[in-house]
N, C-alpha and C positions, 0 to 999 in steps of 0.2 A: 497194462498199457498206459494206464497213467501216471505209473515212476518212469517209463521212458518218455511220457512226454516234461514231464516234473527236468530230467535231467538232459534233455533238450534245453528246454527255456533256461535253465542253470547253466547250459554248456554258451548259450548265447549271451547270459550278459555277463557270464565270466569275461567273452573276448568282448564285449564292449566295453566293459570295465580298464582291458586289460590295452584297448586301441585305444580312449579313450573319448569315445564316437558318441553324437548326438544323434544322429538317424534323423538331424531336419525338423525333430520337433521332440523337446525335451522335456515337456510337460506332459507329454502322451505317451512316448514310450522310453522312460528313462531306467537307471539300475533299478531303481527301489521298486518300481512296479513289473517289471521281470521278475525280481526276487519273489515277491508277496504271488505271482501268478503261480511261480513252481513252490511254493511253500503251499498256496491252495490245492495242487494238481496231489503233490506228497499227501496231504493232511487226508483227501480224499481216496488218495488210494492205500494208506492205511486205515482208515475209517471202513474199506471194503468194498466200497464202492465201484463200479466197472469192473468187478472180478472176473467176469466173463463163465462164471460155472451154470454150465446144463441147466440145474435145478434139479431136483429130487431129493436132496438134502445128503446124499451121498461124496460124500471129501475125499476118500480112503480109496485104494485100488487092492484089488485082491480079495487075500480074506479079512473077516472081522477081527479085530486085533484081541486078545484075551480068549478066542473061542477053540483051544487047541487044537 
């Protein structure tokens, strides 16, 4: 969930970048601080974070892998 919001905010200030749009206040929400928000969003969803798994420590579907 938080690579699609990572390439949300990426997909927005691409077209900002790309219209070349102030949004009214360019000290608040400019390229640079869109960039650094989907570079935090990616950082943490590689990091693992928001994975969204059950719990029980269980990854794998099926059987156990090696257990013929």
């Amino acid at each position: 969930m938080l690579a699609v919001a990572a390439a949300v905010v990426f997909g927005f200030a691409l077209l900002l970048d790309l219209l070349d749009t102030k949004l009214g206040a360019p000290d608040l929400l400019n390229w640079n601080t869109l960039v650094l928000i989907g570079l935090l969003l990616l950082s943490l969803y590689l990091a693992g974070v928001g994975r969204g798994s059950g719990g029980g420590g269980r990854w794998y579907r099926g059987r156990r892998p090696g257990r013929g």
